[in-house]
TIKEMI-698260 format. One record per residue (C-alpha): residue number from 1; residue in three letters; x, y, z. Coordinates in pm, 1 decimal. Layout:
<sites>
<site k="NUM" r="ALA" px="X" py="Y" pz="Z"/>
...
</sites>
This chain:
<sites>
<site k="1" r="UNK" px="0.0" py="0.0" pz="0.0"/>
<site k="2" r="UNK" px="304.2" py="266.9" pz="67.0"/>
<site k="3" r="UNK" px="426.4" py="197.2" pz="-263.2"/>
<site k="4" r="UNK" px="123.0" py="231.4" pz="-475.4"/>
<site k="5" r="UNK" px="130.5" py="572.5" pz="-721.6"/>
<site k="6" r="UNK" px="519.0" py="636.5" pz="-631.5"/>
<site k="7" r="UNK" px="799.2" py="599.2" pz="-886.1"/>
<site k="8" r="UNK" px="1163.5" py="630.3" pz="-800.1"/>
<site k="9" r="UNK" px="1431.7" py="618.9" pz="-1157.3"/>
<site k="10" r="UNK" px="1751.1" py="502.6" pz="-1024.2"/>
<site k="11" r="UNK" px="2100.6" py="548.2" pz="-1294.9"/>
<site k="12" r="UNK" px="2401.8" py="331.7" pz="-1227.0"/>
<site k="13" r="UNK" px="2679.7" py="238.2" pz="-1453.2"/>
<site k="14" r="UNK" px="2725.2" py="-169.2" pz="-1372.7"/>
<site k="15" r="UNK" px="3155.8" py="-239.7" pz="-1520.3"/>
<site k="16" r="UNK" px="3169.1" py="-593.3" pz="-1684.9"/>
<site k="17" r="UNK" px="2802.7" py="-652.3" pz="-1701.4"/>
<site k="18" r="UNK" px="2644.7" py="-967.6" pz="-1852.6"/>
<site k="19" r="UNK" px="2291.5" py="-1078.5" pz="-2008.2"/>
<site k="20" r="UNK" px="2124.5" py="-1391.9" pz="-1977.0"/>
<site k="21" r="UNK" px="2039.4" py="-1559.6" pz="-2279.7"/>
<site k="22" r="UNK" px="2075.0" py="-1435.7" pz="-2676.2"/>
<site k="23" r="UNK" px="1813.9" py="-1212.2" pz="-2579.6"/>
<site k="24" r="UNK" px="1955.5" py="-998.5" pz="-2333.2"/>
<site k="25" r="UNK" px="1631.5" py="-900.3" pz="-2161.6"/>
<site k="26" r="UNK" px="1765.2" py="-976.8" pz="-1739.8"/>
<site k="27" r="UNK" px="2092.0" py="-870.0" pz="-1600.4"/>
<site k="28" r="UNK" px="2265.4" py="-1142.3" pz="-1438.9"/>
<site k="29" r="UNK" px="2658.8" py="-1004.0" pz="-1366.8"/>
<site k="30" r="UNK" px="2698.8" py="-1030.9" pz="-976.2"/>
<site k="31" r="UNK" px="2306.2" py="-1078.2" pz="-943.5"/>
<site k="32" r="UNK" px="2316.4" py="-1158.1" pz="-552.2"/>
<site k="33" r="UNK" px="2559.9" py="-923.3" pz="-499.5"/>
<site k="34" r="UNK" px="2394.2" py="-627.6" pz="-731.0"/>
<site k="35" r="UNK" px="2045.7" py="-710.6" pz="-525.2"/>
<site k="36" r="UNK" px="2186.8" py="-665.0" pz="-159.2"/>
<site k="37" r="UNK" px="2376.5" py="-318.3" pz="-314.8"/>
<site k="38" r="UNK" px="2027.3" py="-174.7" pz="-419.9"/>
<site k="39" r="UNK" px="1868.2" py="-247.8" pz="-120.5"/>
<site k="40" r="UNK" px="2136.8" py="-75.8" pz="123.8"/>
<site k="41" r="UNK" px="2057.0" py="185.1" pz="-111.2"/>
<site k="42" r="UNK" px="1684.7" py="174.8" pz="-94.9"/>
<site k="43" r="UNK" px="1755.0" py="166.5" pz="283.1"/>
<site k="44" r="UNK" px="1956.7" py="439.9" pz="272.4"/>
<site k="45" r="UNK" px="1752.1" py="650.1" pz="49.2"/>
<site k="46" r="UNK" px="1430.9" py="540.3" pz="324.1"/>
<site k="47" r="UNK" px="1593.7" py="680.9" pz="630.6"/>
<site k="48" r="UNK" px="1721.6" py="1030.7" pz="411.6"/>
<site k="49" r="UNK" px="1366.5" py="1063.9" pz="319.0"/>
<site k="50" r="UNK" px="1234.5" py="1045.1" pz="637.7"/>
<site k="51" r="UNK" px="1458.3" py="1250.6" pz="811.4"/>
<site k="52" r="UNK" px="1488.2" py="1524.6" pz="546.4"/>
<site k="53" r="UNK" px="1133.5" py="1528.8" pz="408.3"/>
<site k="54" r="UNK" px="870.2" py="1374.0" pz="705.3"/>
<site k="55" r="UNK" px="1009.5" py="1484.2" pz="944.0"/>
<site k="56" r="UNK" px="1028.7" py="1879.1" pz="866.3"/>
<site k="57" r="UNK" px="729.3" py="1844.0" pz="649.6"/>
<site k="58" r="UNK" px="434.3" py="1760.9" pz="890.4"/>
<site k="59" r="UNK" px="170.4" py="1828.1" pz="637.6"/>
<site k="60" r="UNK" px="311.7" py="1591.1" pz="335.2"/>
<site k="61" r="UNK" px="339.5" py="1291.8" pz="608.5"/>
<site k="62" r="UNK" px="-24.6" py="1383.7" pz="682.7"/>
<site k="63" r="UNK" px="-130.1" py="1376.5" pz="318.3"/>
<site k="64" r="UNK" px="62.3" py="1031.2" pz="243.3"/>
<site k="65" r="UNK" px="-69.0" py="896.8" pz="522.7"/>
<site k="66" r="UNK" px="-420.2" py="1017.6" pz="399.3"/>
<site k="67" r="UNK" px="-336.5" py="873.5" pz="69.6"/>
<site k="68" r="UNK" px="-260.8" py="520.3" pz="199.8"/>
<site k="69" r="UNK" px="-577.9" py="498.3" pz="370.7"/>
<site k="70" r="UNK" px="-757.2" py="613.5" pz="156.8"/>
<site k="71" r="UNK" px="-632.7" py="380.9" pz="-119.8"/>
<site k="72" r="UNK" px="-687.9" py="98.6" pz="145.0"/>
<site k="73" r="UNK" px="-1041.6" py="187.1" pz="147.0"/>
<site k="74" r="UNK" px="-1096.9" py="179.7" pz="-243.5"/>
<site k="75" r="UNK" px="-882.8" py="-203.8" pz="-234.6"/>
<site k="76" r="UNK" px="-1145.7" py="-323.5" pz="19.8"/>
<site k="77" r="UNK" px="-1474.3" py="-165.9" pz="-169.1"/>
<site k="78" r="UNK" px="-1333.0" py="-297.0" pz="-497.6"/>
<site k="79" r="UNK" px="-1306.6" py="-623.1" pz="-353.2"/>
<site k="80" r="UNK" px="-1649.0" py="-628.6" pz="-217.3"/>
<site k="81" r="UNK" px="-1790.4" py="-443.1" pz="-503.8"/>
<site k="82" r="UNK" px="-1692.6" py="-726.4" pz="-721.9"/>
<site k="83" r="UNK" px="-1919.6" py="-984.3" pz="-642.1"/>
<site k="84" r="UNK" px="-2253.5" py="-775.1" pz="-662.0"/>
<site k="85" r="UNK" px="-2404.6" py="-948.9" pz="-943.9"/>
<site k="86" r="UNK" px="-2494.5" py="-1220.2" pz="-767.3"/>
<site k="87" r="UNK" px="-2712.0" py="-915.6" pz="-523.5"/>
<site k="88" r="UNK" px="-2816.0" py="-695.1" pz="-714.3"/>
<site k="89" r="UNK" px="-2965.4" py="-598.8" pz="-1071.2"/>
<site k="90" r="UNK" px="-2847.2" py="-278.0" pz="-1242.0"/>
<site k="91" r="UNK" px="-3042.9" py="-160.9" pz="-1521.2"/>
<site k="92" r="UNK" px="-2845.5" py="-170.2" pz="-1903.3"/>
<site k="93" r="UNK" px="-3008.1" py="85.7" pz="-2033.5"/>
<site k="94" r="UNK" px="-2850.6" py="470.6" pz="-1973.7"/>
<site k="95" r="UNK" px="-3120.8" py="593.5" pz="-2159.6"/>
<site k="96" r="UNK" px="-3479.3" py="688.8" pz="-2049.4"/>
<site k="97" r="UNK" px="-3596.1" py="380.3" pz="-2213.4"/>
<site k="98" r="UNK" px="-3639.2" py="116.7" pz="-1929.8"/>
<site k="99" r="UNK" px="-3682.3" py="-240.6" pz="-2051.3"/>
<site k="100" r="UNK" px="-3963.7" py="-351.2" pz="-1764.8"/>
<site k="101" r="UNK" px="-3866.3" py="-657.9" pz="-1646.2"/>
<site k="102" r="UNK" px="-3943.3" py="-835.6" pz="-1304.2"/>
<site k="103" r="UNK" px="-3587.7" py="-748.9" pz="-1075.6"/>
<site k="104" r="UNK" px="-3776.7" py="-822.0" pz="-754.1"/>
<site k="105" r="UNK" px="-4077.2" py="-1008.7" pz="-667.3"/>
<site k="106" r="UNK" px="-4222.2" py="-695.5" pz="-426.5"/>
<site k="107" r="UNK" px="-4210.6" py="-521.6" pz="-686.2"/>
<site k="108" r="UNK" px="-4533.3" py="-403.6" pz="-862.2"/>
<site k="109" r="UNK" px="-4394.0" py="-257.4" pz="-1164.6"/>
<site k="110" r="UNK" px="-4557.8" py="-1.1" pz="-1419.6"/>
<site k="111" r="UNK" px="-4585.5" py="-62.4" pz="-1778.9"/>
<site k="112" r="UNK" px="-4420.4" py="260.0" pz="-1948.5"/>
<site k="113" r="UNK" px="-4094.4" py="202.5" pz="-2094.4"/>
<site k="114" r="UNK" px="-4074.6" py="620.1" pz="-2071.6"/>
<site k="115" r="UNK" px="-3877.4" py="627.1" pz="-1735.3"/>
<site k="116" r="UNK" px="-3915.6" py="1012.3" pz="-1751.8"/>
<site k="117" r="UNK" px="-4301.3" py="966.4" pz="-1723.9"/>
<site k="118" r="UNK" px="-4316.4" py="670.5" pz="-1400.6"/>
<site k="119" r="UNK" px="-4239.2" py="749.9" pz="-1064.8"/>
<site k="120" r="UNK" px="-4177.6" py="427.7" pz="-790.5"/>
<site k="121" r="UNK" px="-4372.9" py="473.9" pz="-464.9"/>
<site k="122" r="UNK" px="-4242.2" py="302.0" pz="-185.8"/>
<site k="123" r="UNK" px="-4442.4" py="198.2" pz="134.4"/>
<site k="124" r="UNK" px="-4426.0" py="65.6" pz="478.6"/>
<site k="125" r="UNK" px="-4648.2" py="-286.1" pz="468.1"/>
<site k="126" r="UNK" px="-4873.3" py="-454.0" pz="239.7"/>
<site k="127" r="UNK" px="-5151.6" py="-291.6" pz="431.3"/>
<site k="128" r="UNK" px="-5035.5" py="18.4" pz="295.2"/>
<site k="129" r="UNK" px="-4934.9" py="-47.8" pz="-36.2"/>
<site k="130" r="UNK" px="-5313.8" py="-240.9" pz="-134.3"/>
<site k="131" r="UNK" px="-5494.1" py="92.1" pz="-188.6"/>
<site k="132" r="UNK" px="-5211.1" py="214.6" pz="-404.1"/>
<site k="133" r="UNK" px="-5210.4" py="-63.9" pz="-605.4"/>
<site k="134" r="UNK" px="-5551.6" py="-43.7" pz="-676.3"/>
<site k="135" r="UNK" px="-5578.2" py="333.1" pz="-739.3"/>
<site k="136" r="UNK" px="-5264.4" py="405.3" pz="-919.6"/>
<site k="137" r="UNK" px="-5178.1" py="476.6" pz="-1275.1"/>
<site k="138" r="UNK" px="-5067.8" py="149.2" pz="-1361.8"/>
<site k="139" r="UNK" px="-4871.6" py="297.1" pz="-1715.9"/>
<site k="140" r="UNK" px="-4679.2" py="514.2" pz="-1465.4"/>
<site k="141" r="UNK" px="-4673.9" py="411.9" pz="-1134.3"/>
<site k="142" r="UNK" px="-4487.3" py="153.3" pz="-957.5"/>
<site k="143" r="UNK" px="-4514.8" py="-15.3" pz="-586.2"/>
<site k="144" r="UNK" px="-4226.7" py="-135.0" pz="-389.3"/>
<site k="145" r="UNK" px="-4407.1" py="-208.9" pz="-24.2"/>
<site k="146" r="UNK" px="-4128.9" py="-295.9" pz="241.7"/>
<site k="147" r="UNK" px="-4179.3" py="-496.0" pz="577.4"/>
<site k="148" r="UNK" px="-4153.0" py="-246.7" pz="823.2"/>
<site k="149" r="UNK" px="-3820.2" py="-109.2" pz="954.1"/>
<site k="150" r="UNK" px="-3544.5" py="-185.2" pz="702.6"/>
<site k="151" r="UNK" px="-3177.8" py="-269.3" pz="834.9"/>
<site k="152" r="UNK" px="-2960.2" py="55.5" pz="896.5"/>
<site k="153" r="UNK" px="-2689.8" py="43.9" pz="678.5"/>
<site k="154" r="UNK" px="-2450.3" py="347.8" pz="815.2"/>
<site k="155" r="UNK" px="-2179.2" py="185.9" pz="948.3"/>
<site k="156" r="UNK" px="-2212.2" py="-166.9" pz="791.6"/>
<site k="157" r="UNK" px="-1994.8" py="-348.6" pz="506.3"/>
<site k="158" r="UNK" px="-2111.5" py="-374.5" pz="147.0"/>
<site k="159" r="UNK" px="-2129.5" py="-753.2" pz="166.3"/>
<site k="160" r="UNK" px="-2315.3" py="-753.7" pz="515.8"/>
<site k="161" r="UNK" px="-2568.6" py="-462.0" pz="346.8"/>
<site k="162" r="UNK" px="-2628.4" py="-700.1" pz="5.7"/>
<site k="163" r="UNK" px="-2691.6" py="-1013.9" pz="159.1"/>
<site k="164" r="UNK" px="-3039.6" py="-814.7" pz="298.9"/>
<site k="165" r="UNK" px="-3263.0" py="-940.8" pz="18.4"/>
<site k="166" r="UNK" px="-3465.2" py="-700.4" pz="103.0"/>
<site k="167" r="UNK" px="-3214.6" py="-412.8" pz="32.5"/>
<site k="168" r="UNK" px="-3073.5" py="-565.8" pz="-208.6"/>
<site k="169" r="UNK" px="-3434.8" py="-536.9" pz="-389.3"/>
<site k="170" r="UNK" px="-3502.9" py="-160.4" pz="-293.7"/>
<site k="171" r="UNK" px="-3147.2" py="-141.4" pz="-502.3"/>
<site k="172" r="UNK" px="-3233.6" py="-381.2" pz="-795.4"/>
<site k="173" r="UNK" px="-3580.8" py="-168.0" pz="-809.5"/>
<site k="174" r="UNK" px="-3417.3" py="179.2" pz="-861.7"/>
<site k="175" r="UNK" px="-3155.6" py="-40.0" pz="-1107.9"/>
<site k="176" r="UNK" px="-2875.1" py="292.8" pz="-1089.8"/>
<site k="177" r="UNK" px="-2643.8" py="91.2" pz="-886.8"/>
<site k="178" r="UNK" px="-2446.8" py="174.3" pz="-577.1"/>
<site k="179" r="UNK" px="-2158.2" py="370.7" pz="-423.6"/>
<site k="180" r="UNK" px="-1937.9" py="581.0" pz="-682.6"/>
<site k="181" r="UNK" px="-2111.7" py="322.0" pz="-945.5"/>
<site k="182" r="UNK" px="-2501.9" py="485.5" pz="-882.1"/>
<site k="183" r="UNK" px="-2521.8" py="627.5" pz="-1259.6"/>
<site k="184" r="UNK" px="-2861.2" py="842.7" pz="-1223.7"/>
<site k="185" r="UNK" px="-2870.5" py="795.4" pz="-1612.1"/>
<site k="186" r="UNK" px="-2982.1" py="367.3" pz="-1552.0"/>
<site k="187" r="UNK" px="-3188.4" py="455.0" pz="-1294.5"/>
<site k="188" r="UNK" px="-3586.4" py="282.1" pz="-1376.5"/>
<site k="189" r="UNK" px="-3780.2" py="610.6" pz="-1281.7"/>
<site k="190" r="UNK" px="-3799.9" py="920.8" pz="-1289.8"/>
<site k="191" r="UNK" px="-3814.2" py="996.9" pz="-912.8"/>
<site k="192" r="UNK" px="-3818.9" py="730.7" pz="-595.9"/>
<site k="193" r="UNK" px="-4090.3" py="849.6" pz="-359.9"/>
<site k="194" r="UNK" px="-4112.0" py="688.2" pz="10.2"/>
<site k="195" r="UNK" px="-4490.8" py="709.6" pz="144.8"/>
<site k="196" r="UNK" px="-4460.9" py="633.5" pz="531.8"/>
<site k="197" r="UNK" px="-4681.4" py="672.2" pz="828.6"/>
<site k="198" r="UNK" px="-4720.1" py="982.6" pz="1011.6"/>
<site k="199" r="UNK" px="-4634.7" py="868.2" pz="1363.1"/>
<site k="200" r="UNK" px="-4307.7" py="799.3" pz="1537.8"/>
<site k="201" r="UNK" px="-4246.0" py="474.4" pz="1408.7"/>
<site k="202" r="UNK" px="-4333.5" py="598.0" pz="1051.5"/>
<site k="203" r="UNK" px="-4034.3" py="926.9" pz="1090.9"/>
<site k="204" r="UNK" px="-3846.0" py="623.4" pz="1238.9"/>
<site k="205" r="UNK" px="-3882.9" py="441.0" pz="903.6"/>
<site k="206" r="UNK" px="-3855.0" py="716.5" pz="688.5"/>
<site k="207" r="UNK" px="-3471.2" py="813.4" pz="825.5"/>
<site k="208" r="UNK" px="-3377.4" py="421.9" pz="734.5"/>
<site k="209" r="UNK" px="-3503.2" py="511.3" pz="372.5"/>
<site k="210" r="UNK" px="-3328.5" py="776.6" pz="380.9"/>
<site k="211" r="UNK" px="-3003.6" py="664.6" pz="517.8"/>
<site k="212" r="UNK" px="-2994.8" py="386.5" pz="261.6"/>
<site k="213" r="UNK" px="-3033.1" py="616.5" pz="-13.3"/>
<site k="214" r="UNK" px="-2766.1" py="882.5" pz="92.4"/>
<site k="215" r="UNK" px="-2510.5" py="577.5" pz="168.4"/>
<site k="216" r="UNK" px="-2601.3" py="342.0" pz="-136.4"/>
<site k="217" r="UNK" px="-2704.6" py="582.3" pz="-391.8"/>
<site k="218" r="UNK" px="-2598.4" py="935.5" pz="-340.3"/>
<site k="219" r="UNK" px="-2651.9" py="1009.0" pz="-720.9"/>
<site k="220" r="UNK" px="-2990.0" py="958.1" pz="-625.3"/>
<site k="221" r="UNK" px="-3017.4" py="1223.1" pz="-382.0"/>
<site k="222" r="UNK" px="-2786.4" py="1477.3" pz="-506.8"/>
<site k="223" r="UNK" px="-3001.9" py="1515.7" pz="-816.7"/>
<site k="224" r="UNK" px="-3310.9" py="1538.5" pz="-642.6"/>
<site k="225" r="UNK" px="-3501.0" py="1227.3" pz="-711.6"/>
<site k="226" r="UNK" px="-3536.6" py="1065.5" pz="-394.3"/>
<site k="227" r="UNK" px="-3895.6" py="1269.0" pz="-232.4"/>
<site k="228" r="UNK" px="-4109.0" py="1221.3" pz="112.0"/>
<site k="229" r="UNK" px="-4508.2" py="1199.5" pz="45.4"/>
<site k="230" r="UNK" px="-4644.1" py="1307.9" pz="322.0"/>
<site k="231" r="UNK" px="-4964.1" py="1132.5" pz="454.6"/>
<site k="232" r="UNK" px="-5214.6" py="1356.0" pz="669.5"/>
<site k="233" r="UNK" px="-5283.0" py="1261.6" pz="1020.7"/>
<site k="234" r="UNK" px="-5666.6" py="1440.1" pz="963.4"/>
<site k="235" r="UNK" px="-5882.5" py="1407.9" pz="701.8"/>
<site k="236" r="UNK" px="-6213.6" py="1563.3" pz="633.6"/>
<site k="237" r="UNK" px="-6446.1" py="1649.3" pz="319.1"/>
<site k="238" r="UNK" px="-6491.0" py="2052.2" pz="221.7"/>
<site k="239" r="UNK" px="-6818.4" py="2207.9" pz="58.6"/>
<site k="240" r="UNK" px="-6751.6" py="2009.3" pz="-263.2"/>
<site k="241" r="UNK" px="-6741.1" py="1687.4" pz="-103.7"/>
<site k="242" r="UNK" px="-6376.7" py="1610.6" pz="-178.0"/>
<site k="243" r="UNK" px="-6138.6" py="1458.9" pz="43.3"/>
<site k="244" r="UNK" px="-5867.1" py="1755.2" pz="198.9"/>
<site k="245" r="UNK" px="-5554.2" py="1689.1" pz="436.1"/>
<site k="246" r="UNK" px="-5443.5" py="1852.8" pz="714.9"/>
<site k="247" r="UNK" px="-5136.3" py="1767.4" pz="929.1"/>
<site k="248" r="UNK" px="-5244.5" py="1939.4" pz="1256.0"/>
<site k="249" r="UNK" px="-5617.1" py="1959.8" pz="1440.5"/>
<site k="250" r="UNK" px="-5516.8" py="2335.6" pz="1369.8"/>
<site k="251" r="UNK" px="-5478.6" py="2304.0" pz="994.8"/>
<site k="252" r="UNK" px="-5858.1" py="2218.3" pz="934.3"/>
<site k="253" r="UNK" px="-6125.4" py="2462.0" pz="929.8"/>
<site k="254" r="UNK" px="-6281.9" py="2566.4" pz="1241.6"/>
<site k="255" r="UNK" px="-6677.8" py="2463.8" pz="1134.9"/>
<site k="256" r="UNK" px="-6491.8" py="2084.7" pz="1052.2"/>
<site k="257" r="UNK" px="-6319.2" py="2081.6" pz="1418.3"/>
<site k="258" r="UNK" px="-6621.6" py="2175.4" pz="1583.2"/>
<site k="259" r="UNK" px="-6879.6" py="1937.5" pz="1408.5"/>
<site k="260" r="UNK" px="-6625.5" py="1652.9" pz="1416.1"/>
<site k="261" r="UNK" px="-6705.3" py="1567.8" pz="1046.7"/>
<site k="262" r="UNK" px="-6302.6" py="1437.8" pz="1024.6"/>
<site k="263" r="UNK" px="-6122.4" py="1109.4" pz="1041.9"/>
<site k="264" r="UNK" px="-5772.8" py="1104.2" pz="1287.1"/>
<site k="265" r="UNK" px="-5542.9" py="823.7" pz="1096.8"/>
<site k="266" r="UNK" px="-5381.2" py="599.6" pz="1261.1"/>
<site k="267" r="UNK" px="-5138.6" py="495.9" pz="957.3"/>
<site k="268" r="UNK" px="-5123.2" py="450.6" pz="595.7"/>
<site k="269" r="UNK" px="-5357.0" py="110.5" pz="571.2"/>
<site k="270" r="UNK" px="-5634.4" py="304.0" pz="753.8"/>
<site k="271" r="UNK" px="-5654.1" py="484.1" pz="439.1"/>
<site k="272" r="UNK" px="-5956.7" py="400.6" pz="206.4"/>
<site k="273" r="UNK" px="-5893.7" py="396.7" pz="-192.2"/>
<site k="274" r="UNK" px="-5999.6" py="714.2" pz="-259.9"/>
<site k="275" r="UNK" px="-5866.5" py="857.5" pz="30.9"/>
<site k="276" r="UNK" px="-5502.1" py="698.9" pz="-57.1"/>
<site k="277" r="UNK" px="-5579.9" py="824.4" pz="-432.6"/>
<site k="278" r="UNK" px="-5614.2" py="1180.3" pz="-322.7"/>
<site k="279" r="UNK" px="-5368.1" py="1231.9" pz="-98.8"/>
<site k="280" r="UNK" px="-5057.4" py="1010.0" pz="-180.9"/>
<site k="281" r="UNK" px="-5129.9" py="1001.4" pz="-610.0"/>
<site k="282" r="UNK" px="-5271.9" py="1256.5" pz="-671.8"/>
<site k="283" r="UNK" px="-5025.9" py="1544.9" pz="-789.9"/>
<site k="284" r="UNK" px="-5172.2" py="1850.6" pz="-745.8"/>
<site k="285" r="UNK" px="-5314.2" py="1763.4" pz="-387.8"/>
<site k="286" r="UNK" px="-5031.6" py="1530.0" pz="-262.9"/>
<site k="287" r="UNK" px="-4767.4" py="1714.5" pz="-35.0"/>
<site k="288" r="UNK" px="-4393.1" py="1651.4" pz="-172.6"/>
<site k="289" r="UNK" px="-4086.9" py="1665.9" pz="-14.7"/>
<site k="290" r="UNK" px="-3764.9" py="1618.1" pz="-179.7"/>
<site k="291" r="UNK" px="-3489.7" py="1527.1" pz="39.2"/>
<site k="292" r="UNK" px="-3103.6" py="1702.7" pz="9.2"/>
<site k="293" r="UNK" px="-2792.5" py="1538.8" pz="-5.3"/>
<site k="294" r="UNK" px="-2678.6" py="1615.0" pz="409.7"/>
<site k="295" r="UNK" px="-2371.7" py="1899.1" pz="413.1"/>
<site k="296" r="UNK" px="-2224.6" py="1711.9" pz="663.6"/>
<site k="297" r="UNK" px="-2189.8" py="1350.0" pz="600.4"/>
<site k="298" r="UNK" px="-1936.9" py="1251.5" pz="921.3"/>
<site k="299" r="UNK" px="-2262.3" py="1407.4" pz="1130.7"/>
<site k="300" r="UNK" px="-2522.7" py="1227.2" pz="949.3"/>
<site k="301" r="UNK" px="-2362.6" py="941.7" pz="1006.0"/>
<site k="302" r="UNK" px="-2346.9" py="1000.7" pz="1342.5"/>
<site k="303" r="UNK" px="-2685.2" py="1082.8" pz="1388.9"/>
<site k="304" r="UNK" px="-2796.4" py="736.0" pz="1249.7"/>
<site k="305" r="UNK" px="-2558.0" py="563.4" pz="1429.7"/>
<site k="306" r="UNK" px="-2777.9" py="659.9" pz="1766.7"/>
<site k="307" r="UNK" px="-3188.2" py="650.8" pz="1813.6"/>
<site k="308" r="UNK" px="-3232.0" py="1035.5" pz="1986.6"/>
<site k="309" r="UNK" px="-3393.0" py="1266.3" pz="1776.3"/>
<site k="310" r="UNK" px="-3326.4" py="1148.1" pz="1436.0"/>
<site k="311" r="UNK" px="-3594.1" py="1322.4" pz="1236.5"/>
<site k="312" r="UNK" px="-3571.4" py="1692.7" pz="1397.9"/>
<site k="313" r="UNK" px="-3112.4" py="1610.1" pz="1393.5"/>
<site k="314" r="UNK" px="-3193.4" py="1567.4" pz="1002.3"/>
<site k="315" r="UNK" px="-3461.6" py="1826.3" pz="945.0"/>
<site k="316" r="UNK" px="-3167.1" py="2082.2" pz="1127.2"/>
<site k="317" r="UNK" px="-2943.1" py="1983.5" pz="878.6"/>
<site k="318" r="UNK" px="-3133.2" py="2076.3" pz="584.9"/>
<site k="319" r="UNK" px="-3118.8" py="1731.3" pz="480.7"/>
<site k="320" r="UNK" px="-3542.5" py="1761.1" pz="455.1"/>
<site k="321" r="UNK" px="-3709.6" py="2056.9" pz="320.2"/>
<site k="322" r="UNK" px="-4055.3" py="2121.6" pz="264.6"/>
</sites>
């Protein structure tokens, strides 16, 4: 690792040297003798360098020493990296032409080959994910429901992360790849869009999804393509008869809190079809949020590494924005 990227040219003059073989491609004269004589040199040369260079140059040791590691680090994802065929499924397309094909067996996939047109909507449960099913646009929409709370991946190695089928599935869905290798070009959609509940274990939930993306597929997230819907906690009818949202007792009209004509959800699946239609498909009702790339990685990191206040720690960062 030390050696990797430097180059040293070393000229000697060698009296009464000899070649083996007609053609003369390996020296040979004093060959055990020539070897020792090099490395006193290199020895030599080792302890000059350190004495005249790293020692009264603090901030080149630092940057070698940066460089080593950091080379380390690439060796070990390479290695890692090089099995993940048998994981996941990256898309071979870099176009906005998506070949649909089943990549997972969660997924409920949309029938558009347009990627530019279809967005994938994840969700926490089947519960959840029925009504979508059954209300979206099935041309344009996809469904990728997950279990409940998905394995944190800050902190864990590529191989350990992979061998999650269900991971390894939210990757194949989106079909960019991971790591320095997420090309937002392959990816099957347009945008990724995580639907969770609007309680404590839902925000719990939510900063998994959004941990894996940032770790696994920072392309993703950069660019803007990885959103929050978020579902209402209240939900009433207005003068027209159509379903509206509100996200606090104090967000709905005053006649609608007084006459109790509203519904308090408890989650996603308590959702009815047209209810789900309105306020997680439907574009011009649905609330959006897109989630940014965190300034500080080392602190996000951090802040998924521990369970206190993980939504309001990200929402300080900027990380989500309404």
């Amino acid at each position: 690792d030390y050696f990797i990227g430097l180059n040293a040219i070393v000229s000697c003059n060698i009296i009464e040297k000899a070649f083996a073989s007609q053609t003369k491609d390996k020296l040979v004269t004093g060959t055990g003798t020539t070897r020792n004589y090099f490395k006193e040199l290199v020895d030599k040369l080792a302890v000059a360098i350190n004495e005249q260079i790293f020692d009264k140059n603090v901030g080149v040791t630092k940057a070698l020493v940066q460089r080593i590691s950091d080379y380390r680090k690439e060796r070990e994802n390479r290695k890692e990296l090089k099995g993940l065929s048998q994981y996941i499924k990256i898309n071979d397309s870099d176009t906005n032409y998506v070949r649909r094909c089943s990549v997972y067996e969660k997924l409920t996939e949309c029938s558009s080959k347009n990627r530019d047109e279809c967005e994938l909507i994840m969700t926490e449960g089947d519960s959840a994910s029925g009504g979508l099913i059954r209300t979206r646009n099935r041309n344009t929409v996809a469904i990728l429901p997950l279990k409940g709370k998905i394995k944190n991946v800050v902190g864990c190695s590529i191989t350990d992360i992979l061998k999650n089928k269900e991971i390894a599935g939210i990757i194949s869905s989106v079909g960019a790849g991971i790591l320095d290798k997420c090309n937002i070009e392959k990816r099957r959609y347009a945008d990724i869009i995580y639907a969770g509940d609007a309680d404590e274990d839902g925000a719990h939930i939510t900063n998994l999804v959004v941990a894996l993306f940032v770790t696994l597929m920072p392309n993703i997230v950069k660019e803007g393509h990885l959103k929050l819907v978020l579902s209402p906690l209240y939900g009433y009818k207005d003068k027209n008869g159509e379903w509206q949202g509100a996200f606090r007792f104090e967000d709905m009209p005053k006649d609608v809190q007084k006459s109790g004509k509203y519904e308090r959800y408890k989650g996603l699946g308590s959702l009815d079809d047209e209810q789900v239609k309105e306020f997680l498909l439907n574009k011009n009702k649905r609330k959006l949020v897109t989630v940014n790339y965190p300034s500080d990685i080392d602190e996000f990191n951090y802040i998924m590494s521990t369970s206190e206040g993980r939504r309001g720690l990200l929402t300080n960062l900027g990380i989500l924005q309404e």
